[in-house]
The first five atom37 places (N, CA, C, CB, O) and aatype in JSON, in Angstrom:
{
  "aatype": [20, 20, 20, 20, 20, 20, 20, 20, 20, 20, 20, 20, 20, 20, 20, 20, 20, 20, 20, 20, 20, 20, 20, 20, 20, 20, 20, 20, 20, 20, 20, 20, 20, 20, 20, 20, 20, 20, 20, 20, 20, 20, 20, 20, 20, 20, 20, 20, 20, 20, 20, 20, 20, 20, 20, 20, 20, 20, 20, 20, 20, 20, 20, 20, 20, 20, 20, 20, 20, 20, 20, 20, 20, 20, 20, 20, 20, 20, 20, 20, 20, 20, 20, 20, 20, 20, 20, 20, 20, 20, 20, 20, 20, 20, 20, 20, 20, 20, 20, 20, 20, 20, 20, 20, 20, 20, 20, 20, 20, 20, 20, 20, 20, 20],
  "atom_mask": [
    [1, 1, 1, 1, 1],
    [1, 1, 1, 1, 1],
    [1, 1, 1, 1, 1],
    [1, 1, 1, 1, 1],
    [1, 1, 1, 1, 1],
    [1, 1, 1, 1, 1],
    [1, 1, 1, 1, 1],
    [1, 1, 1, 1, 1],
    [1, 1, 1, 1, 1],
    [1, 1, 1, 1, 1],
    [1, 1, 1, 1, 1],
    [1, 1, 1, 1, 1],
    [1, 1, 1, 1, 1],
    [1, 1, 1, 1, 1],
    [1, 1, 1, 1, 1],
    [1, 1, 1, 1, 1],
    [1, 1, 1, 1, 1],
    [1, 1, 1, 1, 1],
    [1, 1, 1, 1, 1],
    [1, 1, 1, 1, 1],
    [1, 1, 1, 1, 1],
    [1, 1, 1, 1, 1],
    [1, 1, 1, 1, 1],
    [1, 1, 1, 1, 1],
    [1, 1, 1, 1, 1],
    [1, 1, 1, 1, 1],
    [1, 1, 1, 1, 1],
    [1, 1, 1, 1, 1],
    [1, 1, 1, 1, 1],
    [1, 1, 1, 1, 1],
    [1, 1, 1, 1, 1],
    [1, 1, 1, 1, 1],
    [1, 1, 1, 1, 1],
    [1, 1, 1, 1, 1],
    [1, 1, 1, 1, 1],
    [1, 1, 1, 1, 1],
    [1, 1, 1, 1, 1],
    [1, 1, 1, 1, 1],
    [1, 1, 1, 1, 1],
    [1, 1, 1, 1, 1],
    [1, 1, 1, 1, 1],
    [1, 1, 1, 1, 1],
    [1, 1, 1, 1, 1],
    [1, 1, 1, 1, 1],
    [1, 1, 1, 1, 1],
    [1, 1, 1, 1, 1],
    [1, 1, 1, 1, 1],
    [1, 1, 1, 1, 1],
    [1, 1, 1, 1, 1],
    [1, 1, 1, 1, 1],
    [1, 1, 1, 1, 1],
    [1, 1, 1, 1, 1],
    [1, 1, 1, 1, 1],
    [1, 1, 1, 1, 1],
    [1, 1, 1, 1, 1],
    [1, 1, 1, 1, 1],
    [1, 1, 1, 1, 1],
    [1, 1, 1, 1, 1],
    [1, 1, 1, 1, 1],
    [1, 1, 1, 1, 1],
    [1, 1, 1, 1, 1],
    [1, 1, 1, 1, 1],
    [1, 1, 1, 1, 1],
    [1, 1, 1, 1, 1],
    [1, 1, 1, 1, 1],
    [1, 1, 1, 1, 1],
    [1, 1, 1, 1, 1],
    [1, 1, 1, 1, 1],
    [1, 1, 1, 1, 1],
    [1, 1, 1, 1, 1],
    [1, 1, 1, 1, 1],
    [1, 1, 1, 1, 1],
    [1, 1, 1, 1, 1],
    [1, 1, 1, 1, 1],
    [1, 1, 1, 1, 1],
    [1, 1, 1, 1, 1],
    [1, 1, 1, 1, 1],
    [1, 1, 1, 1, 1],
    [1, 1, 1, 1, 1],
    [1, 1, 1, 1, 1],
    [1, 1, 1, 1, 1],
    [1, 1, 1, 1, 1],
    [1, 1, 1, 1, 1],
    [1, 1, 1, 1, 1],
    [1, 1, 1, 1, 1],
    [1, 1, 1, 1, 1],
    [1, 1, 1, 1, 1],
    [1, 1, 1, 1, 1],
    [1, 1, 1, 1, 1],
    [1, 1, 1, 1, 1],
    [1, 1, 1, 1, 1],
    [1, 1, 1, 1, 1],
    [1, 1, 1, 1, 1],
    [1, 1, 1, 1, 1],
    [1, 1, 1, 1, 1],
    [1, 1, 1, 1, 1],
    [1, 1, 1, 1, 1],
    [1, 1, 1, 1, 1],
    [1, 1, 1, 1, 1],
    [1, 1, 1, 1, 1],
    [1, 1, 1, 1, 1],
    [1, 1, 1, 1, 1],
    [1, 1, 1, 1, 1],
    [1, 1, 1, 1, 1],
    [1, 1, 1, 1, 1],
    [1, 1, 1, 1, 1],
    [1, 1, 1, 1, 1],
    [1, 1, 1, 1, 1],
    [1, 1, 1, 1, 1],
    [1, 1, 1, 1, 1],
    [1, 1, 1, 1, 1],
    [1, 1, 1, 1, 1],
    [1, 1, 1, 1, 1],
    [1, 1, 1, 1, 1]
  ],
  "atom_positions": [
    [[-95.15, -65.0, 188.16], [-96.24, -64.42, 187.41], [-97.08, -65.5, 186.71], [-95.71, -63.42, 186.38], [-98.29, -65.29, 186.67]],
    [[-96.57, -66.68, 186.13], [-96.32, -67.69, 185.68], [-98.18, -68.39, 186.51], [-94.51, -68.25, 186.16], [-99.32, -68.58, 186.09]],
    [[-97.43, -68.54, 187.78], [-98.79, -69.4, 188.85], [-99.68, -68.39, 189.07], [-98.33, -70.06, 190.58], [-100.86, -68.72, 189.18]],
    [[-99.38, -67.26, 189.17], [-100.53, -66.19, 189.34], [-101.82, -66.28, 188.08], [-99.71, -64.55, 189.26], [-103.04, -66.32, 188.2]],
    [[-100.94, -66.28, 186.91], [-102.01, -66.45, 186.01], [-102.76, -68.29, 185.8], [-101.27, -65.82, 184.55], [-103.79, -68.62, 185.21]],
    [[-102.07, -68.88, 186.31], [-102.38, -70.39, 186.55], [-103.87, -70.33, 187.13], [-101.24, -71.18, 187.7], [-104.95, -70.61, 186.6]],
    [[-103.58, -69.9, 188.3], [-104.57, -69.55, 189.58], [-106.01, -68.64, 189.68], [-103.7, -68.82, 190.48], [-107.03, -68.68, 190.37]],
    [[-105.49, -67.8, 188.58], [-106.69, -67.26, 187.6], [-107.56, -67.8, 187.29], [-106.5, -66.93, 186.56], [-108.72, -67.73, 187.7]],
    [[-106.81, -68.78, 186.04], [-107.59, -69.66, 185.08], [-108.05, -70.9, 185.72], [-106.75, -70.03, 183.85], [-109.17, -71.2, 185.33]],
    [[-107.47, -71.88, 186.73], [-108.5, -72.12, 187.79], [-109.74, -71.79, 188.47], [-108.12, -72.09, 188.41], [-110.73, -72.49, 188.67]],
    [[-109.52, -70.64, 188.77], [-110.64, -69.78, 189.27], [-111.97, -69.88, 188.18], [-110.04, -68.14, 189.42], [-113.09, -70.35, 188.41]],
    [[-111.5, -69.32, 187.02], [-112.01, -69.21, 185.75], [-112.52, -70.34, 185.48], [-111.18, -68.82, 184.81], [-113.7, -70.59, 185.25]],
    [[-111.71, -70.97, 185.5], [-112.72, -72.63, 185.45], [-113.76, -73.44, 186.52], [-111.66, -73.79, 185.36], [-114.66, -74.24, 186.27]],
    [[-113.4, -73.06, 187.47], [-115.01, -73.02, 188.72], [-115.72, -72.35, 188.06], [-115.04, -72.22, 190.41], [-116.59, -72.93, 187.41]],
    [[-115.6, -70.94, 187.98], [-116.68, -70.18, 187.83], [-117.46, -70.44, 186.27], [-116.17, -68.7, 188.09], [-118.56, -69.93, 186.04]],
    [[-116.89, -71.1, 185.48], [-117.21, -71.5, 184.28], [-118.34, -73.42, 184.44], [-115.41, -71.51, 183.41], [-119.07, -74.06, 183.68]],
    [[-117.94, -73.53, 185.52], [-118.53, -74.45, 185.34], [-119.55, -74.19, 186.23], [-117.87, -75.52, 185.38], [-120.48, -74.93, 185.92]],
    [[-119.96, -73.25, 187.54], [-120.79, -72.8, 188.09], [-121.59, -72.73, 187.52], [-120.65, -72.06, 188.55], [-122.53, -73.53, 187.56]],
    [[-121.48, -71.22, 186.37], [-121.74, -70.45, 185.45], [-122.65, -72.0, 184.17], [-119.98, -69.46, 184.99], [-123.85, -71.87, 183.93]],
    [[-121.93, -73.16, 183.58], [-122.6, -74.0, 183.16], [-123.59, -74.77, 183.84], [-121.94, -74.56, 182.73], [-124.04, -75.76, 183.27]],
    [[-124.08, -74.37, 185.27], [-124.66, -75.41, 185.92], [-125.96, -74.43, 185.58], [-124.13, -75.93, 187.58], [-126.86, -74.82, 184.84]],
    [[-125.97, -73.25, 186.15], [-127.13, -72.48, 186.03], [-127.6, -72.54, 184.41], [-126.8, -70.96, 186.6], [-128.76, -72.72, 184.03]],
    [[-126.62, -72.36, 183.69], [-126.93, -71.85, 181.61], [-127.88, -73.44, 181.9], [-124.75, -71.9, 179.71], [-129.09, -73.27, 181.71]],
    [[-127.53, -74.78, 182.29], [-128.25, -75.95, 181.4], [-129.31, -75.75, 182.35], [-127.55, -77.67, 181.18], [-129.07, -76.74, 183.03]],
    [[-130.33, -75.21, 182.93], [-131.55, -75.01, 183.77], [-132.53, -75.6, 183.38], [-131.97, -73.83, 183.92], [-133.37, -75.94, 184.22]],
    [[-132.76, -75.97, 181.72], [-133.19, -76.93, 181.35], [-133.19, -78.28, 180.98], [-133.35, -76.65, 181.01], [-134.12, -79.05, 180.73]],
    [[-131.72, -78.44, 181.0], [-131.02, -79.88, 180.87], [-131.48, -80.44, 181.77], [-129.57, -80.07, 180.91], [-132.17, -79.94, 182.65]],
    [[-131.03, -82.02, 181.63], [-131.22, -82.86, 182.93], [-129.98, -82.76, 184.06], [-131.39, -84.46, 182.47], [-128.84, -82.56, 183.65]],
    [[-130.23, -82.9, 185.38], [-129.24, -82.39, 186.36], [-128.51, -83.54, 186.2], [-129.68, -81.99, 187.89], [-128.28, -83.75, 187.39]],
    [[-128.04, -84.34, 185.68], [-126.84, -85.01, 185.34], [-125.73, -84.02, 184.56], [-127.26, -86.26, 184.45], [-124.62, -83.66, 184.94]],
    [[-126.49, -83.71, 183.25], [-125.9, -82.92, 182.77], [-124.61, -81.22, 183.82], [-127.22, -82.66, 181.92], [-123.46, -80.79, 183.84]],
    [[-125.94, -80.98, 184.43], [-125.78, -79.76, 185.06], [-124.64, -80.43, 186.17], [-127.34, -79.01, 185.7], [-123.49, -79.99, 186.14]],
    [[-124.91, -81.26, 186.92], [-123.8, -81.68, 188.12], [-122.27, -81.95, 187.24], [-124.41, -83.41, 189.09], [-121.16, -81.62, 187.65]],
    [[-122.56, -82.57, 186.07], [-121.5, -82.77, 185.17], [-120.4, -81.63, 184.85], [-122.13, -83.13, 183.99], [-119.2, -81.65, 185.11]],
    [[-121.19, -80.57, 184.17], [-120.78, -79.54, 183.83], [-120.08, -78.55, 185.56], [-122.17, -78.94, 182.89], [-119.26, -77.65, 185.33]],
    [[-120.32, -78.7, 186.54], [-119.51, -78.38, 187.92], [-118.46, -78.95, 188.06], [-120.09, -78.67, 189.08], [-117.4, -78.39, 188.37]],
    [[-118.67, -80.47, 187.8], [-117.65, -81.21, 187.96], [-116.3, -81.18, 187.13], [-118.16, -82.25, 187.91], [-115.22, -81.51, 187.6]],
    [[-116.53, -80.72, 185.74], [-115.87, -81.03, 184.9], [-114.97, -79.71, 185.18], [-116.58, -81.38, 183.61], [-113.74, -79.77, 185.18]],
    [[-115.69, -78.52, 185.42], [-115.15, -77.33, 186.02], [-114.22, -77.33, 187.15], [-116.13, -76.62, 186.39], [-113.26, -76.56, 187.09]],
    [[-114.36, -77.99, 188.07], [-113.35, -78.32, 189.07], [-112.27, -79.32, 189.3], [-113.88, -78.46, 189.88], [-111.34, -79.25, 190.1]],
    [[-112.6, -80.34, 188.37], [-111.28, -80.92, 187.81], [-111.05, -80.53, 187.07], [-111.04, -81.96, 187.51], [-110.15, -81.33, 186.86]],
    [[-110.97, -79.63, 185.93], [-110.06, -78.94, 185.17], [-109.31, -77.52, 185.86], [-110.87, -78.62, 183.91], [-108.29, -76.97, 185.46]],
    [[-110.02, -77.2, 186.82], [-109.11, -76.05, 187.57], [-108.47, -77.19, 189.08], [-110.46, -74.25, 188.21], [-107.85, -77.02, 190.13]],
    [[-108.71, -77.64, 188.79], [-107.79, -78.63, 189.66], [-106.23, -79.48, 189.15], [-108.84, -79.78, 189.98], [-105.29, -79.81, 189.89]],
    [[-106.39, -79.7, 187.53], [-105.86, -79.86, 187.09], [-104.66, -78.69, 186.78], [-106.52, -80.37, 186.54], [-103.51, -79.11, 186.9]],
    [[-104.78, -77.53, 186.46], [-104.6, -76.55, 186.11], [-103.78, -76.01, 187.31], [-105.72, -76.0, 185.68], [-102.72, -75.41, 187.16]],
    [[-104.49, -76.32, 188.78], [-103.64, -75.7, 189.82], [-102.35, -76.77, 190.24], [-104.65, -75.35, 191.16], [-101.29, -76.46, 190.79]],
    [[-102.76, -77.97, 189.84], [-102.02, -79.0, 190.03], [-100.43, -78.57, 189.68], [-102.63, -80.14, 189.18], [-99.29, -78.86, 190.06]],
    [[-101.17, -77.55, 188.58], [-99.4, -77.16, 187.5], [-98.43, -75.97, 187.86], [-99.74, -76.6, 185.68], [-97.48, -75.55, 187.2]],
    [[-98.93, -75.51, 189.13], [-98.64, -74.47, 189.76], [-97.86, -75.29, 191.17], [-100.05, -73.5, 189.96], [-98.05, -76.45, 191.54]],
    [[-96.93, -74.23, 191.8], [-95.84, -73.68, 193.03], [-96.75, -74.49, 193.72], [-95.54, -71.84, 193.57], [-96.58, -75.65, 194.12]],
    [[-97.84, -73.68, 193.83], [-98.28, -73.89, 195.51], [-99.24, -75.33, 195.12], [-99.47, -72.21, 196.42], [-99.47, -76.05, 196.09]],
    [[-99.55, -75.58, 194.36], [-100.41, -76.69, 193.79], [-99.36, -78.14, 193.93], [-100.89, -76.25, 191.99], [-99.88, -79.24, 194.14]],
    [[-98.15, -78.01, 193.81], [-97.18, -78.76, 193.48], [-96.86, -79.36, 195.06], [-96.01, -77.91, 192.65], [-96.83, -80.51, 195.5]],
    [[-96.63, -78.03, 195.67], [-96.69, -78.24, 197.77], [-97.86, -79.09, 198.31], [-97.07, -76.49, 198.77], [-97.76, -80.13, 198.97]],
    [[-99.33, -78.3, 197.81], [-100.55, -78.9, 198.35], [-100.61, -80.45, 198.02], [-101.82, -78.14, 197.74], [-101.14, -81.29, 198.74]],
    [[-99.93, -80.73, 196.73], [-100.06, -82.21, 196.89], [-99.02, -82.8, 197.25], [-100.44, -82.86, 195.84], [-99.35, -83.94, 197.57]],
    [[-97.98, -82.67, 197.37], [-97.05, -83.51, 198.04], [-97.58, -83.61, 199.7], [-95.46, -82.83, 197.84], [-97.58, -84.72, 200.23]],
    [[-98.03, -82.39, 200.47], [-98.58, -82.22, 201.45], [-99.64, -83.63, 201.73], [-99.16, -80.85, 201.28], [-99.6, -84.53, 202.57]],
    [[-100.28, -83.41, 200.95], [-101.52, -84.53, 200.96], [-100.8, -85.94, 200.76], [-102.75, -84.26, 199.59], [-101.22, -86.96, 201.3]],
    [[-99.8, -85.9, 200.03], [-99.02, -87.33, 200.21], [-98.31, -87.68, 201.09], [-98.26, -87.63, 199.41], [-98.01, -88.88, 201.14]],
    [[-97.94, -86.98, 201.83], [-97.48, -87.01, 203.2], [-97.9, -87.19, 204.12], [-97.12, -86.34, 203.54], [-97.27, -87.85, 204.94]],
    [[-99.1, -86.7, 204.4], [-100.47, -86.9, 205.27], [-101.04, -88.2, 205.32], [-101.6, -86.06, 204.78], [-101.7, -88.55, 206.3]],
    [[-100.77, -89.26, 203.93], [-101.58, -90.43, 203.77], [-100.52, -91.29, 204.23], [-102.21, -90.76, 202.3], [-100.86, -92.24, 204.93]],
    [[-99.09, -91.09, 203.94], [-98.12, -91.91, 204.17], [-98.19, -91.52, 205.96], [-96.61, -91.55, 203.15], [-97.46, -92.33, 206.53]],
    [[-98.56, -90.98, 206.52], [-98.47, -90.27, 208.02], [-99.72, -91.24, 208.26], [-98.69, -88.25, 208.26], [-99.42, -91.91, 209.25]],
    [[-100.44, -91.45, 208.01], [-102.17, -92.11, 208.5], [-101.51, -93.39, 208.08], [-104.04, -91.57, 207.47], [-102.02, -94.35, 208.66]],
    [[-100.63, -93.68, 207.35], [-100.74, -95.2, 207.27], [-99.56, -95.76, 208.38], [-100.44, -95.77, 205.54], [-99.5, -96.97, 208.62]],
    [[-98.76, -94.94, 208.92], [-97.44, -95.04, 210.06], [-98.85, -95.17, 211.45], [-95.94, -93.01, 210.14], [-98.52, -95.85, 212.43]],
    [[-99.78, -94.77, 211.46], [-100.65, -94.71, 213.14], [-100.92, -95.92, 213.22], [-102.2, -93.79, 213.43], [-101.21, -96.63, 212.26]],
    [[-100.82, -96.36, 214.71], [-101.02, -97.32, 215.21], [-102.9, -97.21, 215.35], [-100.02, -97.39, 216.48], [-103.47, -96.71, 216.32]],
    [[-103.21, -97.47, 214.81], [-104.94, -97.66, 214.87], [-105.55, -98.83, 216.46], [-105.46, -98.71, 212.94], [-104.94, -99.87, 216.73]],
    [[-106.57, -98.43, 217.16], [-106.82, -99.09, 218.35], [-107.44, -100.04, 218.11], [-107.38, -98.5, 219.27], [-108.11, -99.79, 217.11]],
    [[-107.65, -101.32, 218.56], [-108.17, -102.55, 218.08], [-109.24, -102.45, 218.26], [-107.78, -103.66, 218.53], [-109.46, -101.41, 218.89]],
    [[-110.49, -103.21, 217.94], [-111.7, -103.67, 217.8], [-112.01, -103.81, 219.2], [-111.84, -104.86, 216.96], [-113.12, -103.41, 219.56]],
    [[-111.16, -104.35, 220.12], [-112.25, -104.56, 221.55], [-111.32, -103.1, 222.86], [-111.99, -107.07, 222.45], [-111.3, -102.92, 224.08]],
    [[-110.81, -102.54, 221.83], [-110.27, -101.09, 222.66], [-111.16, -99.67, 222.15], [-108.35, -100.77, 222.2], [-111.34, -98.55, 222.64]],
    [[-111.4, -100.07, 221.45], [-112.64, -99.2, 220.4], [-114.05, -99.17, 220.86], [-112.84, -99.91, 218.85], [-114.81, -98.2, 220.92]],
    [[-114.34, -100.85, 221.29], [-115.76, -100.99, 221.61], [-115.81, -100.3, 223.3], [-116.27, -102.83, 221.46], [-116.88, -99.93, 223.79]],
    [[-114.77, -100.23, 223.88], [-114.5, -100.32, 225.61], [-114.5, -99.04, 225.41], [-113.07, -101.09, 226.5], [-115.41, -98.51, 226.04]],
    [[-113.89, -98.33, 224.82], [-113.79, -96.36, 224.85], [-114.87, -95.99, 224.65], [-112.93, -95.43, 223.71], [-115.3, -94.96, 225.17]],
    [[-115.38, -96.54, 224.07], [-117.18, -96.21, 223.53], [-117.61, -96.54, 224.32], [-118.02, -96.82, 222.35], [-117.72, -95.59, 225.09]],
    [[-118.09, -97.62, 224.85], [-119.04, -98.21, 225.89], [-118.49, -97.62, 227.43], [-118.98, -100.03, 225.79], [-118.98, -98.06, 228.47]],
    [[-117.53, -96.69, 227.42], [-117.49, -95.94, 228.58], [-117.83, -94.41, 228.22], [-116.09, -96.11, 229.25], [-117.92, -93.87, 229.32]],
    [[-118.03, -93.53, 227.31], [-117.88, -92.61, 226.75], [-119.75, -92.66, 226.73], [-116.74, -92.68, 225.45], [-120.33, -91.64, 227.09]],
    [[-120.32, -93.5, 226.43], [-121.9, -93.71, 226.21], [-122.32, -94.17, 227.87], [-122.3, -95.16, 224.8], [-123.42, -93.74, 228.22]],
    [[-121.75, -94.81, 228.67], [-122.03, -94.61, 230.09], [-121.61, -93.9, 230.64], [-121.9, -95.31, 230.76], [-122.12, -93.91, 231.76]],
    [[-120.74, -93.03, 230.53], [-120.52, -91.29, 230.92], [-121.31, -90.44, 230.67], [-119.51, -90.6, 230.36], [-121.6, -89.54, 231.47]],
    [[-121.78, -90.57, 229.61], [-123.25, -89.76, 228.75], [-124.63, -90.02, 229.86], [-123.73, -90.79, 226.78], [-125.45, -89.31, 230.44]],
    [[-124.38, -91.2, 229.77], [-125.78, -91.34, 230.58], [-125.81, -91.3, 232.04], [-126.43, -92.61, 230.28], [-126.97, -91.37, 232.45]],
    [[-124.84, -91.2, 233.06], [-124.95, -91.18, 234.28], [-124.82, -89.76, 234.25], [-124.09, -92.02, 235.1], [-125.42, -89.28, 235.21]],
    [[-124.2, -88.75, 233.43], [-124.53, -87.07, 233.83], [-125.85, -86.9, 233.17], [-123.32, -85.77, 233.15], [-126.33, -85.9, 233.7]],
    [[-126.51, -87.25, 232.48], [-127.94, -86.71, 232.09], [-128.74, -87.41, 233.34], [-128.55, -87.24, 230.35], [-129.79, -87.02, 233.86]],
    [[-128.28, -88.08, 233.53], [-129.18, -88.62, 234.96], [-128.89, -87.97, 236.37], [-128.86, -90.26, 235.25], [-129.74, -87.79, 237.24]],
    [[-127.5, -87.65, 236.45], [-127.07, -86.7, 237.2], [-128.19, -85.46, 237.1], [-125.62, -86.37, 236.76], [-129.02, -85.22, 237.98]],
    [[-128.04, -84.73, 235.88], [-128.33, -83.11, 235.53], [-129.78, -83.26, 235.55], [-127.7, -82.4, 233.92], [-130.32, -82.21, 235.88]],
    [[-130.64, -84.28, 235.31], [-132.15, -84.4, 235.37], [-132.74, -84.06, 236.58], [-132.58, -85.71, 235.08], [-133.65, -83.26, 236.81]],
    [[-131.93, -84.97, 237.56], [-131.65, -85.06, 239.53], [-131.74, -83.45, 239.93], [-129.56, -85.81, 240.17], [-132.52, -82.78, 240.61]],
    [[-130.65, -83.19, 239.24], [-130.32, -81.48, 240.03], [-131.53, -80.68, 239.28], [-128.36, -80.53, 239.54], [-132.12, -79.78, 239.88]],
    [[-131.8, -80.95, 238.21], [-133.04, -80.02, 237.75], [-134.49, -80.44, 238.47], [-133.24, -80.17, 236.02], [-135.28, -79.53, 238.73]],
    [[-134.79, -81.61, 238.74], [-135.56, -82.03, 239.47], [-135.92, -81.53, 240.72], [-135.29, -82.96, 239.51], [-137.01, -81.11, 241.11]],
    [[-134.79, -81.63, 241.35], [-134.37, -80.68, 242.58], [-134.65, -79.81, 242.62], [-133.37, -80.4, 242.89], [-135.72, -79.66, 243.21]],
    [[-133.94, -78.48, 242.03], [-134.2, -76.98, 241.92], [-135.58, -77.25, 241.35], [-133.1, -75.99, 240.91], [-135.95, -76.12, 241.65]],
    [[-136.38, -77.64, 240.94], [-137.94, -77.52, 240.7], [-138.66, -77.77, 241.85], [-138.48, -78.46, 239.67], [-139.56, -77.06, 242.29]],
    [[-138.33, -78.57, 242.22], [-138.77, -78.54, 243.45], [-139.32, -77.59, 244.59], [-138.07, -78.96, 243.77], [-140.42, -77.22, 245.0]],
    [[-137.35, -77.27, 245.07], [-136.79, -76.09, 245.8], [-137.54, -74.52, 245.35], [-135.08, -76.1, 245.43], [-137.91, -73.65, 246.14]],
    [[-137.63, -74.5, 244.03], [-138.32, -73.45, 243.41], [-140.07, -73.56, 243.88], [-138.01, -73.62, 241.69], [-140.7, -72.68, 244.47]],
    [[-140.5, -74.7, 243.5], [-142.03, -74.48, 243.88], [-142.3, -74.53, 245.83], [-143.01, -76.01, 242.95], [-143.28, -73.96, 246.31]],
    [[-141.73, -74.95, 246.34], [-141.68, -75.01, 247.57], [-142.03, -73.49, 247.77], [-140.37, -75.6, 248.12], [-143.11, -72.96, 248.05]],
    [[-140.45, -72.81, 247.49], [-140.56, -71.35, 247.93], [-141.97, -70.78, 247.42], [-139.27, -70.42, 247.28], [-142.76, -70.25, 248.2]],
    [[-142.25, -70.95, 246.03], [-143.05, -70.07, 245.65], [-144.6, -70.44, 246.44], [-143.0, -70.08, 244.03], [-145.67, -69.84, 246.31]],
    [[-144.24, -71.8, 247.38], [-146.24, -71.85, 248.04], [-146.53, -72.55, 246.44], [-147.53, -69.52, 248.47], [-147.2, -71.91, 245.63]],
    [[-146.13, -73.51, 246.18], [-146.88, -74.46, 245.4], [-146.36, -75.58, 245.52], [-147.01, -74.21, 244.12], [-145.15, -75.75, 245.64]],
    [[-147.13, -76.38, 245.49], [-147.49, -77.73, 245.62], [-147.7, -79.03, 244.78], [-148.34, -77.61, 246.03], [-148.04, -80.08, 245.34]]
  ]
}
């Protein structure tokens, strides 16, 4: 019951700081981006203190410790995947131009134009 009401007052705190972005309409938008911000790290904070808040970040720490275990592809295996991936690109648009070229053709033929 405990995180339910946690999860609330999170909520409550977006919408409070939403809710402050529109109220300062006359402030300067520093102010106003401020007042969002401050709203979502405090319901961030807030969910932080919660069950499922407690999962979501260990989750996310797991994920970074997981990205830092990948073998990442080197600099001249990177440039070669690309530079075949961008000449694949361009021999089917040159391909598909051909065949449209074609059927325009084939099309005006039939129709008696020239």
């Amino acid at each position: 019951m405990a995180d339910k009401i946690k999860l609330a007052l999170a909520f409550l705190l977006i919408v409070a700081g939403v809710v402050g972005f529109y109220a300062l309409h006359d402030s300067a938008a520093v102010l106003r981006i401020l007042s969002v911000l401050l709203g979502v790290l405090a319901a961030a904070g807030v969910f932080w203190t919660t069950e499922s808040g407690k999962r979501l970040f260990g989750f996310a720490q797991d994920s970074v410790a997981e990205a830092k275990r990948v073998v990442w592809p080197t600099r001249k295996e990177t440039l070669q995947t690309t530079g075949v991936v961008v000449l694949f690109a361009v021999v089917m648009a040159l391909f598909l131009w051909a065949v449209d070229a074609s059927l325009l053709l084939v099309v005006n033929k039939l129709m008696g134009r020239d």
